[in-house]
N, C-alpha and C positions, 0 to 999 in steps of 0.2 A: 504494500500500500504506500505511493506515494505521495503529500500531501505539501501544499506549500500554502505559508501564513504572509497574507497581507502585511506586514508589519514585522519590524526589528524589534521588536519590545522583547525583553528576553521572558520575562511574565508571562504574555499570550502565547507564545512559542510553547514553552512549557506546561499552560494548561490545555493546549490545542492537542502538544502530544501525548499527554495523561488522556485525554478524552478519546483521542483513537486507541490508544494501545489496549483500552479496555473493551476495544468490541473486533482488535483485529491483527492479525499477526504478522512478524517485521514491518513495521511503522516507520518510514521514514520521512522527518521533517525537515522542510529545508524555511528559509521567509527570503522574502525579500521587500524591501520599504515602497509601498505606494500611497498616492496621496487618497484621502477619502473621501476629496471632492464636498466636503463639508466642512464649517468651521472649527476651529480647534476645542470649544466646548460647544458638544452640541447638546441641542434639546429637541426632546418627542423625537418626530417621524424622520430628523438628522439623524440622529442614533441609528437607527432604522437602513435609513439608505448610506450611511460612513459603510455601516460592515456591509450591506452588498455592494457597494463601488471595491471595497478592499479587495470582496473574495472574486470578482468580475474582473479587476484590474489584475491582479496577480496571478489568474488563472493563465496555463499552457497544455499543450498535449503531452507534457514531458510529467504529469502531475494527473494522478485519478480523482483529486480535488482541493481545490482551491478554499479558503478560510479565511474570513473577517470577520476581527473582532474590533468593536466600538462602545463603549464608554460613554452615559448621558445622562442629561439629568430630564425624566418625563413629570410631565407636571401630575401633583394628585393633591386634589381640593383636602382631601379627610388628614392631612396631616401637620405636621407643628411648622416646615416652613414651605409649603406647598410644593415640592418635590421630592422625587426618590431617584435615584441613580441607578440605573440597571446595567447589565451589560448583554451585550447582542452579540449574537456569532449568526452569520450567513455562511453556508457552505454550497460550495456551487461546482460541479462534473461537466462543466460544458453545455448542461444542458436547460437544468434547471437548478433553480436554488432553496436551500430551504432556512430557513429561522429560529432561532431559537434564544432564549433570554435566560441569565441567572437571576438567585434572588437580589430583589431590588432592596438597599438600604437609603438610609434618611443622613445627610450631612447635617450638623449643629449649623445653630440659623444664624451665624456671623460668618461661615463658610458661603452658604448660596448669596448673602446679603452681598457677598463680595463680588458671585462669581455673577451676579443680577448687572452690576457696576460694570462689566467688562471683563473679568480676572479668568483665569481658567483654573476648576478644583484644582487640577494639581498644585498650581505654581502656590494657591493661600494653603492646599495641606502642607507642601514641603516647608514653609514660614513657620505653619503651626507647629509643626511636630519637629523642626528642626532637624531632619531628614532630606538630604540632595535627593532628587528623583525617586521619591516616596514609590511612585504609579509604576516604575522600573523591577523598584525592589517585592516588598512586601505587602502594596498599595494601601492605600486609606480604612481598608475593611480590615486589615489588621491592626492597626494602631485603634483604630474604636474598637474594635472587637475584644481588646486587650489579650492580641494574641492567637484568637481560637481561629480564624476566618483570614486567609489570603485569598490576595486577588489569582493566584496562580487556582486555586480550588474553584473564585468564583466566574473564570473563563472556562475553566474543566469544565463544571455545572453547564454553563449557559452553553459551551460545545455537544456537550451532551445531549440536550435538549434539543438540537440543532442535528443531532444524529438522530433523533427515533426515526423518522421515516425512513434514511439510510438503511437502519438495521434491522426494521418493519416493511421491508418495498414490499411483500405481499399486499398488507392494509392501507398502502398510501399510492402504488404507483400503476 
């Protein structure tokens, strides 16, 4: 199986390849950087289309599938500062694509207050937590999580999800 990740992040690499190696044997991952054709913090339906530009862009015949992952904040009225960050993985074979999301958490409301202003999560978590490239390493769901939750698990998840049809083509294709 070979797979290529939209993106040099060494994070989504990692939980891209966690997410295949559990439904499929010698996994090979390669990435390479594309743009997502979205702004650098997106929101809603950016989120949405960042990962299928990524997994579209980065796709080749040299590759039985191609993987993007995107990072965003969707808005949701029922909560303390009207969004939650989720993260999207689109996985796409040339032919068609599929979708699939991890769970979504809540940033503190001097965080979104920022990223409202123009700022991007990352750049006011790495401030906060006093952490160079926070979203690289261990991202922001581990520093709140204290610990329990990386972003490496919550790209796995959202890859995951983004696999059931793959590994259900009976009930979906």
């Amino acid at each position: 199986m070979r797979v290529i990740v939209g993106s040099k992040n060494p994070v989504k690499v990692e939980g891209v390849k966690q997410a295949f190696k559990q439904f499929f044997d010698d996994v090979s991952v390669n990435s390479v950087e594309v743009d997502s054709g979205v702004g650098n913090q997106p929101f809603n339906n950016d989120s949405i289309k960042g990962a299928i530009n990524r997994a579209l862009r980065s796709f080749s015949d040299d590759y039985d599938f191609s993987v993007g992952v995107e990072a965003g904040l969707f808005s949701v009225k029922e909560t303390v500062t009207g969004f939650i960050d989720f993260q999207v993985s689109a996985i796409y074979n040339g032919e068609r694509i599929t979708i699939g999301f991890g769970p979504g958490f809540e940033y503190p409301p001097f965080v979104v207050e920022e990223v409202l202003k123009g700022r991007e999560v990352g750049d006011v978590m790495d401030e906060f937590t006093g952490i160079k490239n926070l979203g690289e390493k261990t991202g922001a769901i581990h520093f709140l999580t204290k610990g329990k939750i990386s972003r490496v698990e919550l790209t796995r998840l959202s890859v995951t999800a983004a696999l059931i049809p793959w590994i259900n083509r009976e009930h979906y294709f």
